[in-house]
C-alpha positions as CSV (number, residue, x, y, z in Angstrom):
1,X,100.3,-3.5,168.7
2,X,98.3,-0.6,170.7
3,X,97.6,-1.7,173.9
4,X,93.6,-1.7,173.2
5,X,93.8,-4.3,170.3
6,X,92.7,-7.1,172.5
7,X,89.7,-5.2,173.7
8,X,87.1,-6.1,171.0
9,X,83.9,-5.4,173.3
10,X,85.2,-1.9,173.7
11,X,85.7,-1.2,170.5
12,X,82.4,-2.7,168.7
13,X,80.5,-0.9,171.5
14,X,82.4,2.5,169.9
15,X,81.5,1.7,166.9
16,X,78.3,1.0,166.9
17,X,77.3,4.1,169.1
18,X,79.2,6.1,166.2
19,X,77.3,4.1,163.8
20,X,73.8,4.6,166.0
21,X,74.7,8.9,166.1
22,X,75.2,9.3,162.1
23,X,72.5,7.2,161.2
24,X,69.7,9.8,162.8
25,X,71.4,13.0,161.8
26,X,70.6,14.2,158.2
27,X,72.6,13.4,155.5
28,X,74.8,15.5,153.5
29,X,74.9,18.3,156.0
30,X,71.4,19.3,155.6
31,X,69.0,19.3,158.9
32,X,65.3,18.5,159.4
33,X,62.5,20.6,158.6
34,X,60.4,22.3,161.4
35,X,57.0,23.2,161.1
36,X,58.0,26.3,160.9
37,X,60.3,25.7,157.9
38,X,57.0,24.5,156.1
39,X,55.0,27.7,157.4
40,X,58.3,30.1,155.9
41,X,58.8,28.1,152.6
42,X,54.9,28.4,152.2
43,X,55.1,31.9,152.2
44,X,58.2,32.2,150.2
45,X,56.5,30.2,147.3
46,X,53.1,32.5,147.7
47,X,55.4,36.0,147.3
48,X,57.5,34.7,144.3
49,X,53.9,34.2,142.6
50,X,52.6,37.6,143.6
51,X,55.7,39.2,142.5
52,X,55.2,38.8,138.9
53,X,51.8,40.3,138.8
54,X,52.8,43.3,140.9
55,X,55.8,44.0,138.4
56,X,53.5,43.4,135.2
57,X,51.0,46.1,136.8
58,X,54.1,48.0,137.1
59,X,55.4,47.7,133.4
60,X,51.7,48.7,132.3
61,X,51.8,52.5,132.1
62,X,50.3,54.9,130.0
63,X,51.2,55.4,126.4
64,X,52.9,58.6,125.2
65,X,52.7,58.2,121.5
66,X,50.4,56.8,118.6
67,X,53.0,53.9,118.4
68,X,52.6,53.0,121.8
69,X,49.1,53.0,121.5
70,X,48.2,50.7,118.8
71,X,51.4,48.3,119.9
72,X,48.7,47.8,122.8
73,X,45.8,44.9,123.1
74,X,42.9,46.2,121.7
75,X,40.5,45.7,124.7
76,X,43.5,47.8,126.5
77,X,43.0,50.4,123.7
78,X,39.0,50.4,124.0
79,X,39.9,50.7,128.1
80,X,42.2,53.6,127.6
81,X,39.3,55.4,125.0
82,X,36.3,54.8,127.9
83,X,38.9,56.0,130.2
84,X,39.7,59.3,128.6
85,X,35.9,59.3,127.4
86,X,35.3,59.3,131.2
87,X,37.1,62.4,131.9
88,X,36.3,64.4,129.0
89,X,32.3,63.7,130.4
90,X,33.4,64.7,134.3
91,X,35.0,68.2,132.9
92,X,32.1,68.8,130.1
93,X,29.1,68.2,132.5
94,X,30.2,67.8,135.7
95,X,29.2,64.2,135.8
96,X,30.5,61.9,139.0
97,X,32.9,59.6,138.5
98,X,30.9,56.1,138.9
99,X,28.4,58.1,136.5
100,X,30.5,58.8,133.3
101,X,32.6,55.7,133.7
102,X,29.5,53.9,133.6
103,X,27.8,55.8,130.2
104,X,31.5,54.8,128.8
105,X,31.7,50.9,130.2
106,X,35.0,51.4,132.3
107,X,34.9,50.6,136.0
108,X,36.3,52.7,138.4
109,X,39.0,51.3,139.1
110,X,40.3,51.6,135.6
111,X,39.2,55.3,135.5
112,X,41.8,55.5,138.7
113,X,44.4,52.9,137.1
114,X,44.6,54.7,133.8
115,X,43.2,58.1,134.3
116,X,44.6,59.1,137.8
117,X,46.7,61.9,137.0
118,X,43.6,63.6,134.9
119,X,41.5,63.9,138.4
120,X,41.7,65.6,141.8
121,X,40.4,64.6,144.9
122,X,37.6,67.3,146.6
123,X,37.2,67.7,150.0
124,X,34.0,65.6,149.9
125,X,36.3,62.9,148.9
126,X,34.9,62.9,145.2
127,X,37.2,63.2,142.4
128,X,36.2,65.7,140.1
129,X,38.1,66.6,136.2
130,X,40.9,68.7,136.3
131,X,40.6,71.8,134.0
132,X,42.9,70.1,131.3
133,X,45.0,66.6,131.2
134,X,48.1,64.9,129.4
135,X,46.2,62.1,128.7
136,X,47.5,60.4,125.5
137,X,44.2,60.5,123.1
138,X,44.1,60.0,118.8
139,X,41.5,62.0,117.4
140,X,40.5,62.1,113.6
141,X,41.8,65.3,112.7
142,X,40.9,67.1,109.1
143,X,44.1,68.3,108.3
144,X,45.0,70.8,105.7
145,X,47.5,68.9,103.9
146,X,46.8,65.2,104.2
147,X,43.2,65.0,104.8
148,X,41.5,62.4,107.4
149,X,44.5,61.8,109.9
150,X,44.4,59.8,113.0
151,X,46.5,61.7,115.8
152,X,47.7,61.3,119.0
153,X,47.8,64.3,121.5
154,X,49.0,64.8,124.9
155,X,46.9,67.8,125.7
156,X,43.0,67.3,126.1
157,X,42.5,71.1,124.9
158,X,44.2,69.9,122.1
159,X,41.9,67.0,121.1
160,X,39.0,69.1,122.4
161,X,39.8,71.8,119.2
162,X,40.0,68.7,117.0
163,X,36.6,67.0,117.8
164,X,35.1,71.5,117.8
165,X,36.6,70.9,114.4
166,X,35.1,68.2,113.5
167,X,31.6,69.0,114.9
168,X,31.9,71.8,112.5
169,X,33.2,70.5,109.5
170,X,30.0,67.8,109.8
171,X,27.5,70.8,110.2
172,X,28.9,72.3,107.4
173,X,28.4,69.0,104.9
174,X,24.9,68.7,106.1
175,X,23.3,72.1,106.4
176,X,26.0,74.3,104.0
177,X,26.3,76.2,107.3
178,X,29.9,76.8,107.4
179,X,30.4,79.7,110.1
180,X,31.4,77.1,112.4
181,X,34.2,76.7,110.2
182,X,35.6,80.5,109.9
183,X,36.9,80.5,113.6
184,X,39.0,77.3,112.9
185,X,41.1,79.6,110.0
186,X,44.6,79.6,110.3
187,X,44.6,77.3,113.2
188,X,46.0,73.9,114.0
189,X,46.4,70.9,116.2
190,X,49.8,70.3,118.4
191,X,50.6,66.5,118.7
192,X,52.0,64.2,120.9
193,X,55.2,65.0,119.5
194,X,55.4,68.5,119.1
195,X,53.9,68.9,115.2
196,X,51.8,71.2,114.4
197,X,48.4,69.5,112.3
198,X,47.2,72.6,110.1
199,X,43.1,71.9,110.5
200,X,41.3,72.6,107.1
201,X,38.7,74.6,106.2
202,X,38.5,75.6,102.5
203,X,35.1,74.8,101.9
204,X,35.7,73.4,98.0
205,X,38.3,70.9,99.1
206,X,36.4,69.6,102.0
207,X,33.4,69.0,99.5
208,X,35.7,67.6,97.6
209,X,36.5,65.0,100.1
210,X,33.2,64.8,101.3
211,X,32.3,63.3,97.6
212,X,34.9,61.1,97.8
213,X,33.5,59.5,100.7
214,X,36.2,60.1,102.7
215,X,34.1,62.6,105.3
216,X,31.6,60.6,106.6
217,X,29.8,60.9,110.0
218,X,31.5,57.5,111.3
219,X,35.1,58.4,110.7
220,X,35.0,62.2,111.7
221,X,33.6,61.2,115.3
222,X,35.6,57.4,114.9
223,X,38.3,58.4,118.1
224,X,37.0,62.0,118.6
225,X,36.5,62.6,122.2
């Protein structure tokens, strides 16, 4: 028998010290929280909700192709028309910014979300239209071949020559004026891909679309910017 057997008040006291130790220490390892554990999980929980907003904003770039457009909301489509609308005014008039994004209903800060690369900052520390953009626009196009198209170009000088086109096409159906039309022979529109869109201007097929209703004033001047 050990020679401490006999010495039951020395070994309850041990015991219940033991006992009296584990019983205010956290269980399972763990430890308790600090105010300053609160204050860091606080902010943990605050960045992991930021997080997917910043990475959504991220994801959100502009589209490159006609697919990518129309795959988009349609207020986002409407946004990225004013957008473009914007800029085409800024270079065309030589409007401010807060100016032509107001005539087109966009803020500012959409102009600068969406149309940033379009822009340059002057000296004054107004942004002013660059001479051309790759901004992804669809303009109504009357092609050669296939009539009213809808097309998506990268190059504002491109959609530029498709609304001229257009403009003239219209003033020929209304007035019979069609020397508008003569400096658009032989010449086409470049898309977002590369194809060339062959613009038409044979004056007895484009009355003959015009009496099919196809030429109207609403769907020549539908996306044209």
């Amino acid at each position: 028998m050990p020679k401490y057997a006999n010495n039951s008040q020395f070994t309850l006291a041990a015991l219940f010290l033991q006992w009296k130790t584990l019983d205010q220490r956290p269980e399972c390892g763990a430890r308790r929280l600090t105010e300053e554990d609160v204050k860091r999980q606080t902010r943990r929980k605050q960045r992991k909700k930021k997080r997917p907003a910043l990475q959504a904003a991220r994801k959100q770039v502009n589209p490159t192709t006609v697919e990518e457009f129309f795959a988009m909301p349609e207020r986002t489509q409407e946004t990225l028309i004013g957008v473009a609308n914007t800029v085409s005014k800024m270079r065309s008039d030589g409007d401010s910014l807060p100016k032509a994004s107001r005539q087109f209903g966009v803020s500012r800060r959409d102009v600068m979300r969406w149309g940033r690369p379009a822009l340059k900052k002057l000296k004054n520390g107004r942004y002013a239209a660059k001479a051309y953009d790759r901004l992804l626009r669809v303009v109504i196009v009357v092609s050669k071949r296939e009539g009213l198209l809808e097309v998506a170009t990268r190059d504002s000088r491109q959609a530029s020559k498709a609304a001229k086109h257009s403009a003239a096409v219209h003033r020929y159906l209304e007035t019979g004026d069609a020397s508008a039309l003569a400096r658009f022979n032989g010449k086409h529109v470049i898309d977002a891909k590369g194809k060339r869109v062959a613009l038409l201007t044979d004056l007895e097929e484009l009355d003959q679309l015009d009496s099919a209703g196809v030429l109207s004033f609403e769907s020549l001047y539908a996306r044209s910017l």
